[in-house]
Phi, psi and omega in degrees: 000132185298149177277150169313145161265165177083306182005131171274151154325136181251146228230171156340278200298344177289314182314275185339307167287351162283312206272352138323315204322314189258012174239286176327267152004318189291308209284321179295317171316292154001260164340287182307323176285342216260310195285313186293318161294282189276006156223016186312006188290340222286111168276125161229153191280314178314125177239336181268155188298339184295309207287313154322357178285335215258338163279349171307336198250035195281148190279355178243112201306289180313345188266338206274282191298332193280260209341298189313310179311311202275344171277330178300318212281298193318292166333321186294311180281350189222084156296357170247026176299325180243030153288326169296340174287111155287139172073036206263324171292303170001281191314325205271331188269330181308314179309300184300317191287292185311331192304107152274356168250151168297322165293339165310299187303306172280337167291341187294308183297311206264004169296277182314312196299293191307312154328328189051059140290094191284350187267338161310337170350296210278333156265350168299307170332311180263020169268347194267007169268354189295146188277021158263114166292340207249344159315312178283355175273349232218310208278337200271293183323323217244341175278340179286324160240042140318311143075027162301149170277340182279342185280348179331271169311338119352306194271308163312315175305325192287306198297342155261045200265148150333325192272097179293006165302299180289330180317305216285343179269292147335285175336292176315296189299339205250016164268313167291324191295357097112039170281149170296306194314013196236019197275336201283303200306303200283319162276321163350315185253025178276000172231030142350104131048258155331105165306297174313292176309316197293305177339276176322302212304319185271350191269357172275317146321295162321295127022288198259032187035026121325129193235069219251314206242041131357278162285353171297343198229008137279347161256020152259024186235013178245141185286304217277351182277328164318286156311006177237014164289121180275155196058009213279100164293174171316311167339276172326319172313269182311335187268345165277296171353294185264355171291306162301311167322300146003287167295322167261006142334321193276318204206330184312132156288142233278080261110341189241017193283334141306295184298344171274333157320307200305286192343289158007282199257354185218359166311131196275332192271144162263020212231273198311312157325274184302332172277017193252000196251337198277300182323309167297289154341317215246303203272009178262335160288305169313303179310301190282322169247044154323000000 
């Protein structure tokens, strides 16, 4: 395969979509783990969103929990899927509040998250306080993308929690809600620990047109630095790679401008390639009408 030519400049929606790369994968895994294995046995007959609505409230716990899943899945592509239900976001913040199991409860979250049910605000807020961690990652998660500005202090608070789970997710989320006013917070934690937290952290700086976390998304594009990330598969390797490329297009300075050359022209992945070639473009444009 020939290297690409050409390349557009990458916009705002590239931005977006990177930055999920290192949060979002956790929320899936999960889902997939949780529906498929334990309950994929569940045979349903059913298709419509009523009816799954109507299973939520089922007195059997796995049909309760499949439902809650097949409606979230559904929302990604039709967010207006539970608009013809009256009263169904109603239904769905009632569900969410009152919900004693937990796996209910995150899948529940990411209904209101999909939905852009914004009057759910105030219980994802107290969900990001649940004595469940992975709720609260669900509960973090569903506020960014919500993408309220009220959700701020919330999400801040989080970016300093023991779990780096909940860090890195905070990170994410106060990246989508895209307020400038979360940039103080947020370079505070770019020399995290954490690999994963500095990362969300800086492509979330990015995110917000910051360029606060620059060198952190200059050592994600060095191989060699990568590789002394533990468990860091080859994949992985390449989706920081290119997240990063990505973000400095956006924000990086001529200082990162070699290393994104090297890329260019000598990266063994061609997935990396064109984005270290779309980068060199975008900072070179940047350069020129300096």
């Amino acid at each position: 395969m020939s290297e690409p030519e050409a390349p557009t400049e990458p916009g705002s929606g590239a931005l977006r979509s990177f930055l999920g790369l290192f949060v979002v994968p956790l929320l899936v895994v999960v889902l997939c783990v949780a529906v498929f294995i334990g309950f994929g046995w569940i045979a349903y007959d059913r298709q419509t969103t009523g009816d799954y609505l109507n299973d939520l409230q089922s007195v059997w716990k796995p049909r309760r929990v499949q439902a809650a899943y097949e409606l979230s899945k559904i929302l990604v592509s039709d967010p207006k899927a539970l608009d013809e239900q009256p009263g169904a976001r109603a239904r769905v913040r009632d569900l969410f509040e009152h919900a004693e199991d937990a796996e209910m409860r995150r899948y529940l979250a990411l209904v209101l998250a999909r939905t852009h049910d914004r009057a759910s605000l105030p219980l994802l807020t107290k969900a990001a306080d649940d004595p469940d961690d992975q709720t609260r990652i669900y509960a973090l998660w569903a506020l960014g993308t919500l993408g309220d500005p009220a959700a701020r202090a919330t999400l801040e608070k989080s970016l300093t929690d023991p779990d780096p789970g909940l860090r890195k997710t905070a990170a994410f989320a106060l990246g989508e809600i895209g307020d400038r006013a979360a940039v103080p917070a947020l370079a505070q934690r770019v020399d995290d620990a954490v690999a994963d937290v500095r990362w969300n952290t800086a492509l979330a700086l990015a995110r917000l047109g910051s360029n606060a976390g620059v060198p952190v998304l200059a050592t994600m594009i060095d191989r060699g630095l990568l590789a002394q990330v533990p468990d860091i598969t080859r994949e992985q390797q390449e989706e920081a790679m290119i997240s990063a490329l990505h973000a400095l297009a956006v924000v990086g300075g001529p200082e990162v401008l070699p290393a994104v050359e090297k890329l260019a022209r000598d990266d063994p992945s061609l997935k990396v390639r064109q984005a270290a070639i779309e980068a060199r473009q975008a900072l070179g444009a940047r350069r020129a009408g300096a």
